[in-house]
LUMTIBA-479438 format. One record per residue (C-alpha): residue number from 1; residue in one letter; x, y, z. Coordinates in Angstrom, 2 decimals. Layout:
N
ATOM | resi | resn | c1 | c2 | c3
ATOM | NUM | A | X | Y | Z
...
This chain:
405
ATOM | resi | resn | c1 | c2 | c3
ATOM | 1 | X | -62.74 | 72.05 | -129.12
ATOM | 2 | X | -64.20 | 71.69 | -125.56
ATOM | 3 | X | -64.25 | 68.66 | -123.73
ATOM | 4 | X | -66.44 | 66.98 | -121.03
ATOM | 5 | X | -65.13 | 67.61 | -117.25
ATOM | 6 | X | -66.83 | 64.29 | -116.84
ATOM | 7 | X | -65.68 | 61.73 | -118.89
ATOM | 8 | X | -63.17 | 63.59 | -120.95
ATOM | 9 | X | -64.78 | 63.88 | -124.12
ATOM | 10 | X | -64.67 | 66.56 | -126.97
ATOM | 11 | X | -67.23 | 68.48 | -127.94
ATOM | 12 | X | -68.35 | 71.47 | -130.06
ATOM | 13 | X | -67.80 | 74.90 | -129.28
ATOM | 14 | X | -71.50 | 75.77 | -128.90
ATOM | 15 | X | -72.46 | 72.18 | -126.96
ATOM | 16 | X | -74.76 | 72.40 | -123.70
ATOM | 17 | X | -75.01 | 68.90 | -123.03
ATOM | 18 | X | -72.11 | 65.99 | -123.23
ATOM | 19 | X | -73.11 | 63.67 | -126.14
ATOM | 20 | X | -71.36 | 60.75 | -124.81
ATOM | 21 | X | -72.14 | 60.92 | -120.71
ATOM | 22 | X | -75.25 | 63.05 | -120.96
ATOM | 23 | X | -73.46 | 65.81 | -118.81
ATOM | 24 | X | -74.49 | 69.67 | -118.57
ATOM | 25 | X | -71.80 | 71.69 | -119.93
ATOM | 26 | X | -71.08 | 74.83 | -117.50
ATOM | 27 | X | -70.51 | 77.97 | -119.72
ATOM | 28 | X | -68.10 | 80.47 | -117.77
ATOM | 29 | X | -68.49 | 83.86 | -118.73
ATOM | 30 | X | -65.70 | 86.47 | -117.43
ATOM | 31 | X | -65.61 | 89.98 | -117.32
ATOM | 32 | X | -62.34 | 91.39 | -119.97
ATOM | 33 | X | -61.59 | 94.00 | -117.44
ATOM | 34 | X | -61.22 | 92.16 | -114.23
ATOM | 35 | X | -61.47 | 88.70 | -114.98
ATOM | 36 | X | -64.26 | 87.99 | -112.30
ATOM | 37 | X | -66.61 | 85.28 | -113.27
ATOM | 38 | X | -70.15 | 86.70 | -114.35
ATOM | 39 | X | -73.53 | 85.52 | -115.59
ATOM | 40 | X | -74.33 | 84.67 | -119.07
ATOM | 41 | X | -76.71 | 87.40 | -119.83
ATOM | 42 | X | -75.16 | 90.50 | -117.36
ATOM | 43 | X | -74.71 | 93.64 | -118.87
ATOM | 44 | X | -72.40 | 95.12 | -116.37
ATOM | 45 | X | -69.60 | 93.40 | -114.38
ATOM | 46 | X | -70.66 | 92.93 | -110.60
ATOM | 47 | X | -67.01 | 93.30 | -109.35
ATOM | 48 | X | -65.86 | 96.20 | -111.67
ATOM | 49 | X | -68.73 | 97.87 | -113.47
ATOM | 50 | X | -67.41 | 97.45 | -116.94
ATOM | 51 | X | -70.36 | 97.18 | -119.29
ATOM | 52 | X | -70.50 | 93.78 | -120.74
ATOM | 53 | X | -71.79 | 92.20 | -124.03
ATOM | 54 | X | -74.35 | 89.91 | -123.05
ATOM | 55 | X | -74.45 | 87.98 | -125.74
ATOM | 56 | X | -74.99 | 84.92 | -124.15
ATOM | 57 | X | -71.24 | 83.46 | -125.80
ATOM | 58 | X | -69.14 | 81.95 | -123.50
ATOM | 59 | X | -66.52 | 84.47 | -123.17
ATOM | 60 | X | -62.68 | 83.28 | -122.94
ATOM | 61 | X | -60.50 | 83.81 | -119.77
ATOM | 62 | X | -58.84 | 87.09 | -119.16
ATOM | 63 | X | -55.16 | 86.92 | -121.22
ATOM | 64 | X | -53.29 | 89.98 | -120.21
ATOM | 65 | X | -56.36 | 92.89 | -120.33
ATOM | 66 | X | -57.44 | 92.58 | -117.61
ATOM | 67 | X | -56.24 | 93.95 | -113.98
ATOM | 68 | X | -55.93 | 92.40 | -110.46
ATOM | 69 | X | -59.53 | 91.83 | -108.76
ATOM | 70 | X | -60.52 | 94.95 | -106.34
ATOM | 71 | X | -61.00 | 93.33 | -102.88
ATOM | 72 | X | -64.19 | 94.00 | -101.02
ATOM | 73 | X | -62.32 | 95.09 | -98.36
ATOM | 74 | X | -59.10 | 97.32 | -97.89
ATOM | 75 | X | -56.19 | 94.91 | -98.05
ATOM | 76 | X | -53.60 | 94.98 | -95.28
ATOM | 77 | X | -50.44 | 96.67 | -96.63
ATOM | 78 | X | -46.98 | 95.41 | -95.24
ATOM | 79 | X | -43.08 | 96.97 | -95.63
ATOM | 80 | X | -40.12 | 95.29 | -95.12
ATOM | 81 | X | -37.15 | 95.87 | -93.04
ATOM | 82 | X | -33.69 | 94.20 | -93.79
ATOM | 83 | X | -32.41 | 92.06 | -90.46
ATOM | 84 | X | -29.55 | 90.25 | -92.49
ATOM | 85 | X | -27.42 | 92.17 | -95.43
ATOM | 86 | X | -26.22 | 90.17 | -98.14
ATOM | 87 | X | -23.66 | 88.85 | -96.77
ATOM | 88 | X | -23.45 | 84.78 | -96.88
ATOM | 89 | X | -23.18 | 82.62 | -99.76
ATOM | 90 | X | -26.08 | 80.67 | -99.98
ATOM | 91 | X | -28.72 | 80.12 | -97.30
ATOM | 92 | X | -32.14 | 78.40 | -96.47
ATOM | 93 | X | -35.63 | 79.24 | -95.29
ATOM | 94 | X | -36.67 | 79.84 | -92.13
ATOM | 95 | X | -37.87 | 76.50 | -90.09
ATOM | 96 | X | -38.45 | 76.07 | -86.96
ATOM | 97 | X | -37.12 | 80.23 | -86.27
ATOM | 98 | X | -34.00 | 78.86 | -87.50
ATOM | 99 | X | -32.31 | 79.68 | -90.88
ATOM | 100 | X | -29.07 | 77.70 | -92.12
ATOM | 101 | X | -26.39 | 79.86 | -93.67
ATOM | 102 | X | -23.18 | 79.42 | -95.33
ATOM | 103 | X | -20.16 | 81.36 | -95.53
ATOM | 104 | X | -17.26 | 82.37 | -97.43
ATOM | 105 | X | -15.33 | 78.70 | -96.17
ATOM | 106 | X | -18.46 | 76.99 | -97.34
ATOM | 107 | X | -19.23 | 75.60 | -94.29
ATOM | 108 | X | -22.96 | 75.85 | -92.79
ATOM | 109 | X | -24.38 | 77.40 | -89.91
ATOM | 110 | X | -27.55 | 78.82 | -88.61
ATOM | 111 | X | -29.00 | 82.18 | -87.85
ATOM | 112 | X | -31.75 | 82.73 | -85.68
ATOM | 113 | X | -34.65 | 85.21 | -86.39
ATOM | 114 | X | -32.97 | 88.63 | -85.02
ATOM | 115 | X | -29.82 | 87.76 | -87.48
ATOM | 116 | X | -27.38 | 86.13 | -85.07
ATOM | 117 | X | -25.21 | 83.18 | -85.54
ATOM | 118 | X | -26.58 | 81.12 | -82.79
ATOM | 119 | X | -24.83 | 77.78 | -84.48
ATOM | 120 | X | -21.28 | 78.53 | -85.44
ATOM | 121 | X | -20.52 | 77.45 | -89.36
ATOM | 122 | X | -18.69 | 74.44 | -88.93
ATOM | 123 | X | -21.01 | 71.67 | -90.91
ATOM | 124 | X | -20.30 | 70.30 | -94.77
ATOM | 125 | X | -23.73 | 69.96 | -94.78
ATOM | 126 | X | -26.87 | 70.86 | -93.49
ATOM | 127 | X | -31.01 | 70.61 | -93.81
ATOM | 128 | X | -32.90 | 72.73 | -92.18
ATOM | 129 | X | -34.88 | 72.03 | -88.18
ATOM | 130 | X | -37.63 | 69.39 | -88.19
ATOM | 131 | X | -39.60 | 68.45 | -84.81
ATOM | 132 | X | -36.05 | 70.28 | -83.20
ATOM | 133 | X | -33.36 | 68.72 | -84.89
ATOM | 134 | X | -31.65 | 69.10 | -88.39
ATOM | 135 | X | -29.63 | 66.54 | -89.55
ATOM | 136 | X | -25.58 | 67.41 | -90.38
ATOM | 137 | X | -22.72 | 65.72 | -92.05
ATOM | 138 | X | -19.83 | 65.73 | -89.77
ATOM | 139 | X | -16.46 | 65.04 | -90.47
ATOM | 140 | X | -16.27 | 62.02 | -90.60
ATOM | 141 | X | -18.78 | 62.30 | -93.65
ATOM | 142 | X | -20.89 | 60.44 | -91.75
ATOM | 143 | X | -24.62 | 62.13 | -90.74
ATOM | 144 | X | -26.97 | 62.74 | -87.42
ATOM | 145 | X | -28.91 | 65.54 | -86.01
ATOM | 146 | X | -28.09 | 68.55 | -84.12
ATOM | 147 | X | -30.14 | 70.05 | -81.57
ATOM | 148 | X | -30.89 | 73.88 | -81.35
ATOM | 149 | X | -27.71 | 74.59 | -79.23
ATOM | 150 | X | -25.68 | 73.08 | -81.90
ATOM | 151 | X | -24.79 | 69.86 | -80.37
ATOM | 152 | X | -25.28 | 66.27 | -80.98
ATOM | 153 | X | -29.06 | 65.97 | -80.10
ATOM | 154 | X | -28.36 | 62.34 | -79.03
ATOM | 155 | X | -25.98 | 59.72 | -79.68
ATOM | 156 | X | -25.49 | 57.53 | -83.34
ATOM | 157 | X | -24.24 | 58.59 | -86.93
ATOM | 158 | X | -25.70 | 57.08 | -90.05
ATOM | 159 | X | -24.06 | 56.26 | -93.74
ATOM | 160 | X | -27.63 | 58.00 | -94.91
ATOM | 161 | X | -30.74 | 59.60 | -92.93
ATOM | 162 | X | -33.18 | 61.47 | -93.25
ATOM | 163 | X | -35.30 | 64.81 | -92.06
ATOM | 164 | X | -37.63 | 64.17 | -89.26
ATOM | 165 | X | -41.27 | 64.00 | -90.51
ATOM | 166 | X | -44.35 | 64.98 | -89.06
ATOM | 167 | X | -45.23 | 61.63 | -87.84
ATOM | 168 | X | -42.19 | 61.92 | -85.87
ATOM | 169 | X | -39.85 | 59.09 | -87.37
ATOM | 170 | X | -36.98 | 59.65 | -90.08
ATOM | 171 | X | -35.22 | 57.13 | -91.77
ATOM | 172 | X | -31.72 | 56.04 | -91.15
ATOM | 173 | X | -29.11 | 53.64 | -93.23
ATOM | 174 | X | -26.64 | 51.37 | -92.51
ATOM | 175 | X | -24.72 | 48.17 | -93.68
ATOM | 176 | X | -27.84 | 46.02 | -92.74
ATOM | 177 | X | -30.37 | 48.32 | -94.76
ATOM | 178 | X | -33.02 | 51.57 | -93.94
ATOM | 179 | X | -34.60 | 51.71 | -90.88
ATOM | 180 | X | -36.43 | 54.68 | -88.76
ATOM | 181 | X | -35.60 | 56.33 | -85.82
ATOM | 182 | X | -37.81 | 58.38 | -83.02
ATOM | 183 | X | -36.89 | 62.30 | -82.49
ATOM | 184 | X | -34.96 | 61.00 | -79.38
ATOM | 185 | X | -32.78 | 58.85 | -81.26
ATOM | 186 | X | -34.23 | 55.39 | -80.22
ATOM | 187 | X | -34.13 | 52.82 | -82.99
ATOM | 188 | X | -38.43 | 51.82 | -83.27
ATOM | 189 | X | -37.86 | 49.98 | -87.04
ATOM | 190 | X | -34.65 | 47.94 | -87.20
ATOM | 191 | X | -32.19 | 48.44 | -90.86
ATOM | 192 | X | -33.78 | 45.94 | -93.03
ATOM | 193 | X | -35.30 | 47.45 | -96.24
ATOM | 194 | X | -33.43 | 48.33 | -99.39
ATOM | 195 | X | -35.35 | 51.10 | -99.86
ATOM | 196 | X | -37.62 | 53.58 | -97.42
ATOM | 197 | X | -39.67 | 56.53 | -98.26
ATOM | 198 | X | -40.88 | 58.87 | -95.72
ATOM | 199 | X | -43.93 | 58.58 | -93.34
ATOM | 200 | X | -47.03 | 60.84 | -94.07
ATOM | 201 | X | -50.23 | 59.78 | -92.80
ATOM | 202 | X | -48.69 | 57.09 | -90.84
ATOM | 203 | X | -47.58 | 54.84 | -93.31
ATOM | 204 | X | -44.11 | 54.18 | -95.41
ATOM | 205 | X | -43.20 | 52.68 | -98.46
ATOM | 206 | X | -40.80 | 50.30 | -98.12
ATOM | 207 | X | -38.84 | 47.61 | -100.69
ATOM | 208 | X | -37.85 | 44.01 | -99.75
ATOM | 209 | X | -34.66 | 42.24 | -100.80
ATOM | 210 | X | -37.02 | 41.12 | -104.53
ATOM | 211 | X | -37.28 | 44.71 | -104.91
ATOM | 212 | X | -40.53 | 44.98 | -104.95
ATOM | 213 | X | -42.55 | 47.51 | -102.33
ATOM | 214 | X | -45.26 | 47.75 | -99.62
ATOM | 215 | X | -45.77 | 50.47 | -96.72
ATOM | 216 | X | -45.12 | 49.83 | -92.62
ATOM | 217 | X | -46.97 | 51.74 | -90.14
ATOM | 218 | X | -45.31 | 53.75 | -87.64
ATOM | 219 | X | -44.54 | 50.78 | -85.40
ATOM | 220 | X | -42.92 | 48.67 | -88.59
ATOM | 221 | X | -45.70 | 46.16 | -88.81
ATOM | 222 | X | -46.55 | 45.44 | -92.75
ATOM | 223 | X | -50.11 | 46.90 | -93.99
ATOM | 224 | X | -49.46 | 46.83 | -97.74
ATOM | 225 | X | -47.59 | 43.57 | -98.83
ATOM | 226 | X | -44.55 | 43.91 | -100.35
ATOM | 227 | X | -45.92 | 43.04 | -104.48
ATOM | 228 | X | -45.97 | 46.76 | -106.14
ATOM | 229 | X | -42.99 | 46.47 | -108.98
ATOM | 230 | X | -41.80 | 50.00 | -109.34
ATOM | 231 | X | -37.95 | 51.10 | -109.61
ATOM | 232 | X | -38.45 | 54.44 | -108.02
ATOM | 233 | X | -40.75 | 53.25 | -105.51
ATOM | 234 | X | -44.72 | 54.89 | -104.96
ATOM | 235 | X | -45.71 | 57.66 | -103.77
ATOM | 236 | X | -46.09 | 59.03 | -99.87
ATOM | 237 | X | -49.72 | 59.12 | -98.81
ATOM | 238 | X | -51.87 | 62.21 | -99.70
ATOM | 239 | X | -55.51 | 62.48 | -99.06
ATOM | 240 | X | -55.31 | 59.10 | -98.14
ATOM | 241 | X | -54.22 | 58.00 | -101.49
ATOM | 242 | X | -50.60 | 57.08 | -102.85
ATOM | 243 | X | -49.39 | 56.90 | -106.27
ATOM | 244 | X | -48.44 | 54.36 | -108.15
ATOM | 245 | X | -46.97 | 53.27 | -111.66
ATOM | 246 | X | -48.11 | 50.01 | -114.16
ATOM | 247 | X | -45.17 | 48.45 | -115.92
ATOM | 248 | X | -46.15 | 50.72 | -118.87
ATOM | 249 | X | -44.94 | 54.03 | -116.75
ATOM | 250 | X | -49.03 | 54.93 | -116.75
ATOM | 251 | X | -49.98 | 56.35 | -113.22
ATOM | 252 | X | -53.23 | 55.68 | -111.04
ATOM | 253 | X | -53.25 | 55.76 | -107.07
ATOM | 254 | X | -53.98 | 53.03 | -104.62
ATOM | 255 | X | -55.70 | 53.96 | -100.70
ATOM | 256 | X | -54.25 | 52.36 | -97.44
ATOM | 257 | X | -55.39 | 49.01 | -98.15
ATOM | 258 | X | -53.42 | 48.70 | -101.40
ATOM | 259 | X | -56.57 | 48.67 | -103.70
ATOM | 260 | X | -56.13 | 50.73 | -106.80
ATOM | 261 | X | -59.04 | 53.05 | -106.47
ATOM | 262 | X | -57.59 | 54.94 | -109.69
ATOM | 263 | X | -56.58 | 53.32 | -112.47
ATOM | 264 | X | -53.48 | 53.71 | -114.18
ATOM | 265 | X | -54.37 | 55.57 | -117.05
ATOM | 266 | X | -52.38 | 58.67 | -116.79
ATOM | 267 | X | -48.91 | 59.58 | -118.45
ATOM | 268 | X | -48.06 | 61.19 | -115.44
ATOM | 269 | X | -49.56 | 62.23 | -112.32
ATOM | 270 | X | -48.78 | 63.89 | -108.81
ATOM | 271 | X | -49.66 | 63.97 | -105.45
ATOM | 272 | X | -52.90 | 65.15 | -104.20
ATOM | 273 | X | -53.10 | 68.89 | -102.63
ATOM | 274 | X | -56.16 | 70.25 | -101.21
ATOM | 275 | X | -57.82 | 67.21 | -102.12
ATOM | 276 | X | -56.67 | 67.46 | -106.31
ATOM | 277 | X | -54.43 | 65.60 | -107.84
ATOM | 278 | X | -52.61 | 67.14 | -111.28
ATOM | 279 | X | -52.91 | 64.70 | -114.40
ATOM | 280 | X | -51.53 | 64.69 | -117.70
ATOM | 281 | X | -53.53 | 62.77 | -120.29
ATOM | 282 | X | -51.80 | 61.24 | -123.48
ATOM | 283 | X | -51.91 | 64.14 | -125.38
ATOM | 284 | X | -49.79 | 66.22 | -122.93
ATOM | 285 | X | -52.27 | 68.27 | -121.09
ATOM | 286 | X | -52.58 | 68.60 | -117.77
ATOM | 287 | X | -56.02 | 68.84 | -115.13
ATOM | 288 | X | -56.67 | 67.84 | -111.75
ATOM | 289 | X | -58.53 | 64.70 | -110.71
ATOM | 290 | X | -60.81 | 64.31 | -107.18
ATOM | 291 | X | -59.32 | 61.39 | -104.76
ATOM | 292 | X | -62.52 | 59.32 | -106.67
ATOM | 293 | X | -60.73 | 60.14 | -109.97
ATOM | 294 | X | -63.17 | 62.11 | -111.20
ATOM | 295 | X | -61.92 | 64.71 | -113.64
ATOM | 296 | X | -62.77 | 67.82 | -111.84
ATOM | 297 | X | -60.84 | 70.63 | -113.81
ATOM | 298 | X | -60.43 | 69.31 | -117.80
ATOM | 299 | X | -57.16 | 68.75 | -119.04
ATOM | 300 | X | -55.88 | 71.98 | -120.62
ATOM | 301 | X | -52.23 | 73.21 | -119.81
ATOM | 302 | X | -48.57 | 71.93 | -120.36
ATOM | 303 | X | -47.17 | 70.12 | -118.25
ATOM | 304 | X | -45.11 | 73.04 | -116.93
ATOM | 305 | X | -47.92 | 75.66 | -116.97
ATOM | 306 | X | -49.94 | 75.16 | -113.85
ATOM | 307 | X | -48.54 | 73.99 | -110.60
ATOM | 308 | X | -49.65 | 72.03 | -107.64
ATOM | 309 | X | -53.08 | 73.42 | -105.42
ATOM | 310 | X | -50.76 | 74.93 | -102.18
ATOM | 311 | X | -53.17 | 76.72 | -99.94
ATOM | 312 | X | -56.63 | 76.22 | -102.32
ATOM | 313 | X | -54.71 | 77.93 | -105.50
ATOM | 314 | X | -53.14 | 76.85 | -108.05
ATOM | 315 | X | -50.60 | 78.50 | -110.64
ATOM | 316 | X | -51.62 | 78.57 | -114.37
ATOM | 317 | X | -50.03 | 80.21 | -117.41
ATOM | 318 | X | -52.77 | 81.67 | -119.43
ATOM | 319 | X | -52.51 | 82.38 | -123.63
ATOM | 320 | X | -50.88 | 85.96 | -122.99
ATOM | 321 | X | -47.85 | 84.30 | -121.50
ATOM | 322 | X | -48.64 | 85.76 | -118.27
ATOM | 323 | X | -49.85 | 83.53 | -114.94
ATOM | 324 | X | -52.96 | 83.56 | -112.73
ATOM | 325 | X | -54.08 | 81.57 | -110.21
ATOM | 326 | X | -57.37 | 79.29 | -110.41
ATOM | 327 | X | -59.47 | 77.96 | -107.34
ATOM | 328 | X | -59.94 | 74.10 | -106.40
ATOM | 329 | X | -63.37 | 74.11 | -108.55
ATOM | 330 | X | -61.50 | 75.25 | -111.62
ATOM | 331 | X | -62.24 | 78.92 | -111.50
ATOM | 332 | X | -60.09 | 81.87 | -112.59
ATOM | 333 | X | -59.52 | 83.07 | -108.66
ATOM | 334 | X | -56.51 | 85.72 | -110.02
ATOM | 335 | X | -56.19 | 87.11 | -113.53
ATOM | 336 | X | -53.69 | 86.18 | -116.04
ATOM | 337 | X | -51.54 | 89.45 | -115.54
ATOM | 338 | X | -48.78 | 88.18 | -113.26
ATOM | 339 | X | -45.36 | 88.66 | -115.52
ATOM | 340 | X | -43.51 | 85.88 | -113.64
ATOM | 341 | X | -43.77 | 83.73 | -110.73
ATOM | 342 | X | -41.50 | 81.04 | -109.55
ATOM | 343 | X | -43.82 | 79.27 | -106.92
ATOM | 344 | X | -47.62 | 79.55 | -105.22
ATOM | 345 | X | -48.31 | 80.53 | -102.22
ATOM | 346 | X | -46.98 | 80.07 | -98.94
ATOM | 347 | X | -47.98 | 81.29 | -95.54
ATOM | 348 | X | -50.85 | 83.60 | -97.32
ATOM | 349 | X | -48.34 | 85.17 | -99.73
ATOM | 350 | X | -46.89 | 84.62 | -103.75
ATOM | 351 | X | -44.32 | 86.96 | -104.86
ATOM | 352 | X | -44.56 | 88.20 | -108.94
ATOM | 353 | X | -41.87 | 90.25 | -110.69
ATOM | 354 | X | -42.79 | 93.50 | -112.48
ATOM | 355 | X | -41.66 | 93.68 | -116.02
ATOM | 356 | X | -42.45 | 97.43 | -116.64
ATOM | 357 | X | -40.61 | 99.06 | -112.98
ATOM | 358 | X | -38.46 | 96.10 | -112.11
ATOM | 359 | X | -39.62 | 95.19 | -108.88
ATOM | 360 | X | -40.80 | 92.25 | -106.88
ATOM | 361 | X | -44.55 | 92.58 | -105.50
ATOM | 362 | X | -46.18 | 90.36 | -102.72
ATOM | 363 | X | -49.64 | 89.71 | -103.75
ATOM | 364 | X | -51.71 | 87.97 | -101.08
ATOM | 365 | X | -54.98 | 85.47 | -102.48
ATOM | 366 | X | -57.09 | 88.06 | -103.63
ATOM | 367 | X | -54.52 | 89.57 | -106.06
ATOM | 368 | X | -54.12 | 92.55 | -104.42
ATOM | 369 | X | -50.38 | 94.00 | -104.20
ATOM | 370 | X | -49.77 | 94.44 | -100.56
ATOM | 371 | X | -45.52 | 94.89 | -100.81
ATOM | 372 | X | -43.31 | 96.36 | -103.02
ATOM | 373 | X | -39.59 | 95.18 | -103.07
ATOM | 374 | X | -36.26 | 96.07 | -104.63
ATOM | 375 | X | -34.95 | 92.76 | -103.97
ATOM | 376 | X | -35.21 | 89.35 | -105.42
ATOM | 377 | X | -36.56 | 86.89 | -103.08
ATOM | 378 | X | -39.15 | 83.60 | -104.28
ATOM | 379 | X | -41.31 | 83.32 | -101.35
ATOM | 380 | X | -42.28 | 84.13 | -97.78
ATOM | 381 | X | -41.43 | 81.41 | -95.13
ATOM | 382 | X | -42.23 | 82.32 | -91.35
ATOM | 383 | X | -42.62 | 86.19 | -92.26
ATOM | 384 | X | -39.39 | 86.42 | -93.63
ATOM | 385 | X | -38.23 | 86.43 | -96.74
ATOM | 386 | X | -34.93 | 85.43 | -98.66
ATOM | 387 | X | -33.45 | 87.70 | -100.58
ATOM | 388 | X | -30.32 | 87.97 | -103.03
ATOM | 389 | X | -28.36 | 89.46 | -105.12
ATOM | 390 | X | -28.68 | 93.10 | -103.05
ATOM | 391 | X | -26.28 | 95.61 | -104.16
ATOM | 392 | X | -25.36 | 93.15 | -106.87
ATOM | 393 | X | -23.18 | 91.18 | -104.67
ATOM | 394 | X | -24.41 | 87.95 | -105.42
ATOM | 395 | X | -24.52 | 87.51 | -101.84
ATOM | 396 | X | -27.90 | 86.43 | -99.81
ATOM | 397 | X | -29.56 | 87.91 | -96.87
ATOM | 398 | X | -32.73 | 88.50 | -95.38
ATOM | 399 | X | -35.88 | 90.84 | -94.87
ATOM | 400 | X | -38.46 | 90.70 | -92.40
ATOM | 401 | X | -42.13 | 91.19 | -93.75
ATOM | 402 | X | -44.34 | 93.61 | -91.40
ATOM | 403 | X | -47.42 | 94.47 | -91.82
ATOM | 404 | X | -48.36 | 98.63 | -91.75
ATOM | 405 | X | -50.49 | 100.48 | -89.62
């Protein structure tokens, strides 16, 4: 059965109109060979040239026939060259042209961009540079922030903090509660909250000693009374919209003002991206809503079948078991003949194993493979990449992504 992208509805197979809101029912025809969207009535594929049926029946999305798009243009190809062997035991992303790395003593360190340890390994534990610092456990177990030299970026340690966000504040804990600190280390929102989440868009959820929560601004004066009843707390703001639970576990979002402008009607719900937020309706399936809560792309994966919108894509698992990537108006942007994919994309880039040669491929947003790799690495962070298990050492390292002549 179809249903409505408007109100949700199902319909026949053959429907053109919504019986229940009225609504025209788009028919997407796509071509079998390479998945590009085409008219109803074409004969040929505009993208490919395959000769079509043009039948006028809506034809289903590509599920494993069909091949990556052809670009209109030649893409640019890149190579990789290896700055770090496999050598440490575990190690982050690049942030900030800094990469923490830890070695055979388990302690943490960082590397900087040519492969040198710039900060000696000497930390239990480590995050990675935000706005110049990273925050470190010392020995004392107790936590602050380093500065790119490796040294305390300013006085203070904390029972708890956290990782400097883009509004410039991070949280901090002591025996009198969570409060925020500046990037210089000056105390702007005193310990006082039992519970903080971070700032994004200039606001922070916060809970009161009656556990219930409301969101600060940036200077610690309360916008959002403190009357949402949640045990994990809402959301951070996205779009201008944070979300929030009912006492039944249903989610809906509310907008700076603390005025539910979606309902909670969803069994479960996340953040908005690009302006979409993924929804799972009560029968398990999974679209994205508009930040009006319009259904804009229908409900029609699992749960764990299409990912987030990162950089106006979005990850779906298509009938064939292989993945594709759809567009923020619901369209079939790649083909479902990826094998397997851990994550979207990031900095231009998704990486995809090959099942038949077993290799890794970078594929950039048109589809088109622009890499090939003998290593195993997830994504592309600041042109590099990390990679493991090289030489079957179980070890990581890392690779440097540069683009070809």
């Amino acid at each position: 059965m179809k249903k409505c992208s408007q109100c949700g509805a199902e319909l026949p197979e053959n429907a053109r109109f919504c019986g229940t809101c009225g609504a025209q029912i788009t028919i997407n025809n796509y071509c079998p060979e390479c998945g590009e969207q085409v008219a109803v009535n074409a004969k040929f594929c505009c993208n490919c040239g395959t000769k079509l049926g043009g039948s006028g029946q809506e034809s289903p999305k590509p599920g494993g026939s069909g091949r990556l798009a052809k670009a209109e243009e030649i893409p640019q190809k890149y190579s990789a060259k290896v700055i770090v062997p496999c050598y440490w035991e575990y190690a982050h992303d690049f942030s900030e042209g800094l990469a923490a790395v830890k070695d055979k003593n388990d302690k943490w360190g960082f590397i900087d961009t040519s492969g040198e340890l710039v900060i000696p390994c000497r930390w239990e534990s480590v995050e990675d540079f935000h706005q110049g610092v990273a925050r470190v456990m010392f020995d004392d177990r107790q936590y602050g922030y380093i500065d790119r030299r490796g040294i305390a970026a300013f006085p203070g340690k904390w029972d708890w903090c956290g990782i400097f966000c883009p509004d410039g504040l991070a949280f901090v804990h002591n025996q009198s509660g969570y409060g925020f600190i500046d990037k210089y280390g000056n105390l702007v929102i005193t310990p006082q909250w039992e519970g903080v989440g971070t700032f994004s868009e200039g606001l922070a959820a916060v809970k009161d000693k009656n556990g219930k929560w409301g969101y600060i601004d940036t200077k610690g004066r309360q916008v959002i009374p403190c009357e949402i009843d949640m045990d994990r707390g809402p959301g951070c703001f996205h779009c201008s919209r944070a979300r929030i639970d009912n006492r039944y576990g249903q989610k809906g979002f509310i907008d700076k003002t603390g005025n539910v402008v979606i309902p909670c009607g969803w069994d479960d719900a996340e953040d908005f991206h690009d302006g979409l937020a993924k929804v799972q309706n009560d029968d398990g399936l999974c679209g994205f809503i508009n930040t009006s809560g319009q259904l804009v792309i229908p409900c029609q994966w699992e749960w764990d079948d299409v990912s987030d919108f990162s950089e106006g894509l979005a990850l779906v698992k298509g009938d064939n078991e292989n993945y594709g990537f759809i567009d923020t108006d619901g369209r079939l942007a790649i083909p479902y003949v990826l094998y397997d994919i851990e994550e979207g994309f990031h900095d231009g880039f998704a990486v995809v194993a090959d099942e038949e040669e077993d290799v890794t491929w970078v594929i950039d947003k048109k589809g088109n493979k622009v890499m090939k790799g003998k290593w195993y690495f997830d994504r592309i962070s600041e042109g590099f990449a990390q990679i493991y298990g090289y030489g079957d050492n179980g070890k990581y390292g890392f690779i440097k992504i540069i683009p070809e002549n």
